[in-house]
N, C-alpha and C positions, 0 to 999 in steps of 0.2 A: 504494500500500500504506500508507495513512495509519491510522492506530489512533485504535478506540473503546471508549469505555468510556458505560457508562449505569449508573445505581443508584439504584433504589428504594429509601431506606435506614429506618431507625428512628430514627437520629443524624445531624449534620449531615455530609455526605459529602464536600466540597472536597478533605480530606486525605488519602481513599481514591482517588478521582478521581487526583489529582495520582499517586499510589503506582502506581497501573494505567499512565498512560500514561510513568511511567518504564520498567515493565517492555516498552515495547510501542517505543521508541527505538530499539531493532534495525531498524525496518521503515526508518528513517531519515528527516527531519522535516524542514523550517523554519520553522513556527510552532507555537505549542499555544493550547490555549485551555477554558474549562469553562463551563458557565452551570449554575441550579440555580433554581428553584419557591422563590420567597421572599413569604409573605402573598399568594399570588393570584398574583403577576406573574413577572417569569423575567428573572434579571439574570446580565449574563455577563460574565468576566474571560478577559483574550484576549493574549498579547505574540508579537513576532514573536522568532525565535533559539529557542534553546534551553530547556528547561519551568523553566530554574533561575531565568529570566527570568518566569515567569508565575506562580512561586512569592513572585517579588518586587511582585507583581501583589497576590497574593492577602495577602501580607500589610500593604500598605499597604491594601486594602482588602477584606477578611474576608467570605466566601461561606458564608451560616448554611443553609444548604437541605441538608433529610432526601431529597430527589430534585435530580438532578443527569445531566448527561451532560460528556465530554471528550472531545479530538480532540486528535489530530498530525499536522500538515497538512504533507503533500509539494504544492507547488506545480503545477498544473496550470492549470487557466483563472487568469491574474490573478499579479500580483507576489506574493513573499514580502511582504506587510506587514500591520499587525494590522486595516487594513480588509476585507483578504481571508483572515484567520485567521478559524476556523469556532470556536464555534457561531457561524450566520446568523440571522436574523432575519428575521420580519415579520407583522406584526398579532400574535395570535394566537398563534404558533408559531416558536419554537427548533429548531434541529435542528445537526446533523453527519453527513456524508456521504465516505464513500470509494468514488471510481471517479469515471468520468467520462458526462455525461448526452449523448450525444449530439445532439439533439434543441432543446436548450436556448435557442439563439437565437433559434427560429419561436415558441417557448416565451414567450422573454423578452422579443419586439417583439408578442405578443398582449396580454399581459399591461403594459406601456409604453400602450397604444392603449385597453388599460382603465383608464387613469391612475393606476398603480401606479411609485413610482420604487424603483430601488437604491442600493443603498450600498457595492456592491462590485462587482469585475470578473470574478466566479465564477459558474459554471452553479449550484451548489451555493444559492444564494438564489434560484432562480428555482423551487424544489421547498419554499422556505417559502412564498413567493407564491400555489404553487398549494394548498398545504392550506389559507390560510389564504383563499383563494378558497373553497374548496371551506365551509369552516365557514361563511363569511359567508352562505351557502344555506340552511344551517338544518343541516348534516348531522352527528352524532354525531361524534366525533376519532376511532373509526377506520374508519369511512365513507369522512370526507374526506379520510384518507388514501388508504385505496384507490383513491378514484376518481382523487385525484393519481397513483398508481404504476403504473394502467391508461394516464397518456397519456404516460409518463415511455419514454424509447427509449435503450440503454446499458445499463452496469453500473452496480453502487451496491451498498454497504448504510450502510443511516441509521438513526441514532438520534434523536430527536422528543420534544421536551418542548411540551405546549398549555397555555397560560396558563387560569387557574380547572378543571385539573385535576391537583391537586398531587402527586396517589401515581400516577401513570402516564409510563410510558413506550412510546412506539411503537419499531418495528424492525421491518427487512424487508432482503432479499438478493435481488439478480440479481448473475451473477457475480464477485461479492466474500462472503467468508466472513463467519458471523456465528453466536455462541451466544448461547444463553441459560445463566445461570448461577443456579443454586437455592439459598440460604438459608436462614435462619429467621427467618420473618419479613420477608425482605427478598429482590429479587431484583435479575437482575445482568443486566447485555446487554453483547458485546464483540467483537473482531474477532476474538479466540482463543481457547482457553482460560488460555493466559500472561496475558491481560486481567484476567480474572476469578479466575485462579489463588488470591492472595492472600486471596479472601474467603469461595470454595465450592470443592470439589472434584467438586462435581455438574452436571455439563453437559449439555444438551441441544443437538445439532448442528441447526440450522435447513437446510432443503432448498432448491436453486435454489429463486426463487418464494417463500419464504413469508416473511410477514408476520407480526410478534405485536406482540399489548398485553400490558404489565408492571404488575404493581401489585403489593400488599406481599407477598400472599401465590399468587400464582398468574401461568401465563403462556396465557393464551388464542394460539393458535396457528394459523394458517389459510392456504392453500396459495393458488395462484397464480388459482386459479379462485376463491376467495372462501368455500370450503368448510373448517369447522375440521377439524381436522387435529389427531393426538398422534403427539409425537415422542418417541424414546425417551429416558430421563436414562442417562446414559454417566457412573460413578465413573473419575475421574483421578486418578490416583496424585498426590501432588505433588512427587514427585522428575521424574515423568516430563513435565511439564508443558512443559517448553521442546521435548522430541521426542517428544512425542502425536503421533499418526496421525490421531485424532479419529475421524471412523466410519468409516475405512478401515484394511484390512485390511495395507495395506503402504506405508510412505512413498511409494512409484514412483506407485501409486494417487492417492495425495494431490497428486503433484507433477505429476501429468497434470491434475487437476481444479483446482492451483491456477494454472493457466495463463491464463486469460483476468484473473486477478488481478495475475498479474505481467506480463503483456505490459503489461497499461493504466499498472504506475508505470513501465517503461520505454519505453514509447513519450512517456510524459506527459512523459521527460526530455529529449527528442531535440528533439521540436517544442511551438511556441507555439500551445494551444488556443483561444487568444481570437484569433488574426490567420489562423490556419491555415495558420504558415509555417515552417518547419525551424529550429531551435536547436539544433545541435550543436555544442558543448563543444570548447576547445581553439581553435589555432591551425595549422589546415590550409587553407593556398588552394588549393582543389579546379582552378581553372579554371588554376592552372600546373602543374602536375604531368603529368608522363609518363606512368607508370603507378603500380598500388598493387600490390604482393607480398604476396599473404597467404599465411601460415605457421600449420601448426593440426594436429591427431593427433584420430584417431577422430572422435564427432562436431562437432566443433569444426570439424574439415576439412570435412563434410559441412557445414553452415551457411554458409562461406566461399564451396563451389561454388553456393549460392542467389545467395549477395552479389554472387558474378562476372555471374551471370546476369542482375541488375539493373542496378547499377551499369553493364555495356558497354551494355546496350539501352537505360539512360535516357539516362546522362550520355554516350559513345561517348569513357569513361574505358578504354584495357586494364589489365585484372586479371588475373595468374596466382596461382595456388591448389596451394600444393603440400605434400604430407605432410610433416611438420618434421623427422623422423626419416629420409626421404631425403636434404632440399636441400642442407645443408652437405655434403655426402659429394662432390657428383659437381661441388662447385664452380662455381653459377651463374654467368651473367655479369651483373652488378648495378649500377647508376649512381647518383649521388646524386639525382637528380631523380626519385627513385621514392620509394615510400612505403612502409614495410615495416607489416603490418597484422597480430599476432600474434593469436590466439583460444585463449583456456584459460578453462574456465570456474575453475578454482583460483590461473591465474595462475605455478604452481609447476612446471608441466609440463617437465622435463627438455629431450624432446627439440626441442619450442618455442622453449624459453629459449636451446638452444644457437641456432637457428635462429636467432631474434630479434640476439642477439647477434654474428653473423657479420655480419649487415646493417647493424647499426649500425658494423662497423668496417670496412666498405665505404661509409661516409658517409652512410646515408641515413636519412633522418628518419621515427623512429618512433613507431607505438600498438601498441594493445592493447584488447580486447574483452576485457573481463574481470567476472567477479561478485567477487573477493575484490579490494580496490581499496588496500590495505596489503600486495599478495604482491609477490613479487622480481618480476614484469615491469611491475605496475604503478609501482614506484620506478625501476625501468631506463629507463620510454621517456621520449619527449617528451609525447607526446599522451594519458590514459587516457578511455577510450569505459567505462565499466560497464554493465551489463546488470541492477539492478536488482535480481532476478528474487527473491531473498534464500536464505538457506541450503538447498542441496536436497544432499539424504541419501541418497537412492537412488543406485549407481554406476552405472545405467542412465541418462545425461542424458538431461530430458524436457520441465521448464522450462527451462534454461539454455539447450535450443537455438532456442527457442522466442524466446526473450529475445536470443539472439545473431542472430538472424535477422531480428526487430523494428529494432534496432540498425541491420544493415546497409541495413535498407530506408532508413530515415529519411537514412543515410548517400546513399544512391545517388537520393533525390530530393533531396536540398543539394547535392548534384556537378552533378548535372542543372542547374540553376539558377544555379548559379554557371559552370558551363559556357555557359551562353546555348543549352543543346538540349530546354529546355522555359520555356515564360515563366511570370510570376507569377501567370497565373488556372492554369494547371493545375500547380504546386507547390500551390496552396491546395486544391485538387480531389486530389491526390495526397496532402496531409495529412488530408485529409477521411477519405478513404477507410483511413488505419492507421489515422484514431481508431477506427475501426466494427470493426477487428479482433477486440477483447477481446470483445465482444458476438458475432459469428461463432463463435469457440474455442470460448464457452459454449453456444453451440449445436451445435456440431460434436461438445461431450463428450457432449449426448443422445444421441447414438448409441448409445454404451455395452449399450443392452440389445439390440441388433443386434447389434454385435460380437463378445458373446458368444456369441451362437448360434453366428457364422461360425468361433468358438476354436474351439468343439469337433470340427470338422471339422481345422482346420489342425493339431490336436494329434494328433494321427493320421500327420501326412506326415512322412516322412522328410528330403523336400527340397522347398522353396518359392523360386518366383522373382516376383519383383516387377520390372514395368516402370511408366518412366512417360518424356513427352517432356518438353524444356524445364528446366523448373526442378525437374517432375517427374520428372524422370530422378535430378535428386539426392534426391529423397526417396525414391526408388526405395532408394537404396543406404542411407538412413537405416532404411527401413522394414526391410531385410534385415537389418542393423548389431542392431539390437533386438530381433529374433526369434531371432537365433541367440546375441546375447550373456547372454537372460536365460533362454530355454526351452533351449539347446542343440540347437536344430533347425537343418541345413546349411539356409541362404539367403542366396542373389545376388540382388541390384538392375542393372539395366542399363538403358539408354539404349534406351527400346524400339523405334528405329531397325535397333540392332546384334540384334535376335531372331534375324534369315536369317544373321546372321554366326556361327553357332555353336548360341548358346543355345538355340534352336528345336530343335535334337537331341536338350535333353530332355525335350519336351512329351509328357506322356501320360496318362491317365487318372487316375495316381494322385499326379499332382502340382501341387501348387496355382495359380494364376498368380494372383497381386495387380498388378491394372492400374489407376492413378493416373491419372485422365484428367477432370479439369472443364473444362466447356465453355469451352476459349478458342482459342487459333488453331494448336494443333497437334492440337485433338479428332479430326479428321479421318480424320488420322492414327494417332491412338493407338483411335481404333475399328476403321479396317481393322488393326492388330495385334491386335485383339481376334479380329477373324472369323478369322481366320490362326492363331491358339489352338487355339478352339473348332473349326476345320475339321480337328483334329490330334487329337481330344479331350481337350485343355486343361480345366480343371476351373476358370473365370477367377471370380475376385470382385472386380467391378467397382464400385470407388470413384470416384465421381461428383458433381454435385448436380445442382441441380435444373433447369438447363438441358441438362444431359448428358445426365439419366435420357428426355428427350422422343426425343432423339436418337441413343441408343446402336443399338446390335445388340442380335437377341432372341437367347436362348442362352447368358445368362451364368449359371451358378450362384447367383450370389447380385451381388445389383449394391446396394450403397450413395450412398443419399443426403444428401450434406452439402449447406451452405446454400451458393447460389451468393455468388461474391465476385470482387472486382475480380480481374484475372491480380496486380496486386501484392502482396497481401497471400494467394493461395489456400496460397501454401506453408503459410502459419501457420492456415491452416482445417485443409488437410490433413492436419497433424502428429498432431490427435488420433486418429482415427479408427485409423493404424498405429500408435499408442503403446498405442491401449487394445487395439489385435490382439493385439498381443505380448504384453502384460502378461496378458490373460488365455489365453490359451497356457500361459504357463509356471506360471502358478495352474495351470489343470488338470491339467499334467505333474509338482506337487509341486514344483519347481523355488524355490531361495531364491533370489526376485525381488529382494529388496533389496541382496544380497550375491551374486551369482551367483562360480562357484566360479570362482577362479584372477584373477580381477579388481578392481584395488585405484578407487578412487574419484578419485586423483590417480596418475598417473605420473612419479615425482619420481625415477628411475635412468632411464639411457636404455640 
């Protein structure tokens, strides 16, 4: 979640630049940096730490350019240092980039072989190499960009300055947000509207996929296909600017689409992108340890049970998972050689806290999965794990489990490893595979016009049950958890082994079954519970991807295709698909999505 800022300006813009990526500091940073079109050429001022540093930058040496771009660079490929502080460089072409390029390596040894060198340890300059590849062909700057973003694999959105063309700015978005911002006379590119806030109140949201050129007075705008494109301008309040919605109708909305954004800064924190091996924070010898206790309320709990499901099958760590609001009551029995694992996305959670609390005064060494990383559990433990994900609004969580779930995975292939129950080519193979995460989520949120359809059915039922095996079994309970906390529709998630134990009694025509089932080694299984539905007159909407859909049963009502993905990371493909069930459900049932009645955002009384 690094922040950008771009400007086409009239006057010299260094000290607008700098203003933007103060406001943009929340995303949270370790470098900054700006460059700007000076007489032809593109000169750039860059310090590692904090922008108060780059401001000591800019005034020992003074950046006179009417165009300009900024960045705040969260580390990901490459150390915090100002060799790997953006803007990048090469021939031609400046840029700044947030997200991560997956691709980059096969990228950056084609282009080494074309005897091109670097100056950094970042994927992020190997997408100047190729535009500036690309221009040395003869091709217009935004040509040679597109043809760069057509072989580009990952998320991103980049800001692009090309030398000898001084009133232009490039921009383009795969899963990382990005506007454009309208002036007079001048125009604005950023990662928010808080970016750009300061200088227009007139935004235009750019769509996954698109592409624009900026210049003084206009934004040429063009979609993923190469076709131009108009997008609407959106007037923002500017009181409202720190909680816009942007072209969504409801924070929860937002906080579903801004997922494959925050999974990629919190995965970016766990593990090392350039070696493709786990860095997780703190002081935990995974490979002494007894077991780990996690402790968690609503879905925080539901997140823990994915963790559990990982962590024993990689690392052959035991992990119990227990609601926070029973455990201290019934007096577990507890040892110091455990590890107590709290999950709050606020941090504040009452019944957690007390939970967390008890462990610790049974002697055992604690963390915390937390997004507020100054709350009372993040000061209490020993260890804090944050998730990243940055402020979400909706009392429906939707990135933060998303983000607590990325967390745990990263966690439970560093146990592995440090365990000696996976060796160091497949930890690298296994980090491979979270990076490709963010990029799956953003494919999983196209569903969205599928989904909807299937709302307008499920808005209708009374009562919905969702199965799934495995790890799917707990998104079974998440995917009920959000249907009924936001639309007020009765829904149960189950283990969809336990169907014949009960649940199956109430299979009938007029009731939905959501069955969570991609192709992996319990599909089998969760297909014959499918036929077992469907021979009942189960009404099933089968959630699947794309190796499942060759292999399912015929007879599902409505079967959903997500992008197929490793078994590690499907819970976090999955998540979209029942986040946007829900949310539009309770759209259709009028229902206040963002506030749903009786339910506070933290649980801070127990």
């Amino acid at each position: 979640m690094c922040g950008i800022i771009g400007i086409v300006g009239k006057a010299p813009v260094a000290e607008r630049l700098v203003e933007s990526l103060k406001r943009l500091e929340y995303r949270g940073y370790d470098s900054a940096g700006v460059a700007g079109v000076v007489g032809g050429g593109v000169q750039r001022r860059r310090a590692k730490g904090k922008i108060k540093a780059l401001e000591e930058v800019l005034a020992a040496e003074p950046l006179t350019a009417t165009t300009g771009i900024g960045h705040t660079r969260w580390a990901t490929h490459g150390a915090p240092n100002v060799a790997n502080a953006h803007p990048h460089h090469a021939g031609r072409v400046t840029l700044v980039h947030n997200g991560i390029i997956e691709n980059f390596a096969e990228l950056k040894a084609e282009l080494a072989a074309a005897g091109r060198t670097f100056e950094s340890d970042t994927d992020t300059e190997v997408i100047a190499h190729l535009i500036d590849a690309e221009l040395a062909t003869g091709l217009a700057p935004i040509d040679a960009f597109k043809a760069t973003l057509d072989r580009l694999t990952g998320a991103y959105a980049l800001a692009v300055l090309i030398e000898g063309a001084e009133n232009l700015v490039l921009g383009a978005r795969r899963g990382s947000p990005l506007v454009v911002g309208e002036g007079q006379g001048e125009m604005f590119l950023g990662s928010d509207a808080l970016a750009v806030g300061p200088f227009t109140n007139r935004v235009i949201y750019l769509d996954e996929g698109d592409y624009v050129a900026l210049d003084h007075d206009s934004a040429r705008i063009f979609d993923a296909s190469g076709a131009a494109v108009t997008r609407p301008v959106r007037v923002v309040p500017t009181s409202a600017v720190m909680m816009e919605k942007g072209n969504y109708r409801h924070f929860m909305e937002k906080e579903i689409h801004d997922q494959p954004e925050g999974c990629q800064r919190t995965i970016a924190a766990y593990v090392d992108a350039l070696t493709s091996k786990t860095a997780i924070p703190g002081d935990v010898d995974f490979a002494k340890l007894e077991r780990i206790q996690i402790v968690a309320c609503g879905t925080s709990y539901i997140a823990g049970v994915v963790g559990k499901y990982l962590i024993e099958q990689l690392a052959d760590l035991p992990v119990d998972v227990e609601i926070a609001s029973e455990f201290r009551y019934r007096q577990p029995a507890l040892r110091p050689g455990a590890l107590v694992v709290a999950m709050s996305q606020s941090g504040e959670t009452a019944d957690t806290l007390a939970a967390l609390r008890y462990c610790k005064a049974k002697g055992m060494k604690s963390a915390v999965v937390v997004n507020a990383t100054e709350s009372t559990m993040a000061r209490e433990v020993d260890v804090v794990w944050p998730i990243h994900c940055g402020p979400e609004i909706g009392v429906a969580s939707t990135k933060a489990f998303t983000a607590q779930v990325s967390v745990l995975t990263a966690i439970a292939v560093a146990a592995a490893k440090a365990r000696g129950t996976i060796d160091a080519a497949e930890e690298q193979r296994l980090v491979k595979v979270l990076l490709e995460a963010p990029r799956l989520i953003a494919e999983a949120i196209h569903l969205e016009g599928a989904i909807k359809e299937i709302a307008a059915d499920v808005a209708k039922a009374r009562d919905v049950l969702y199965l799934g095996r495995g790890p799917m079994s707990a998104l079974a309970l998440e995917g009920a958890l959000k249907l009924k906390e936001i639309s007020y529709i009765h829904a149960e998630g189950y283990a969809a082994g336990e169907l014949k134990h009960g649940p199956i009694a109430l299979v009938d025509d007029q009731t939905p079954i959501v069955i969570l089932a991609p192709y992996d080694s319990w599909f089998e299984k969760s297909a014959s519970n499918m036929s077992e539905v469907m021979a009942r007159g189960g009404q099933v909407i089968f959630i699947t991807d794309t190796l499942g859909v060759k292999h399912a049963p015929e007879g599902a009502k409505v079967v959903v295709t997500a992008p197929a993905s490793d078994p590690l990371v499907s819970t976090l493909v999955m998540s979209a698909p029942i986040q946007l069930l829900a949310y539009h459900v309770a759209v259709l049932k009028g229902a206040d999505v963002d506030q749903p009645r009786n339910l506070a955002k933290s649980v801070t009384v127990e």
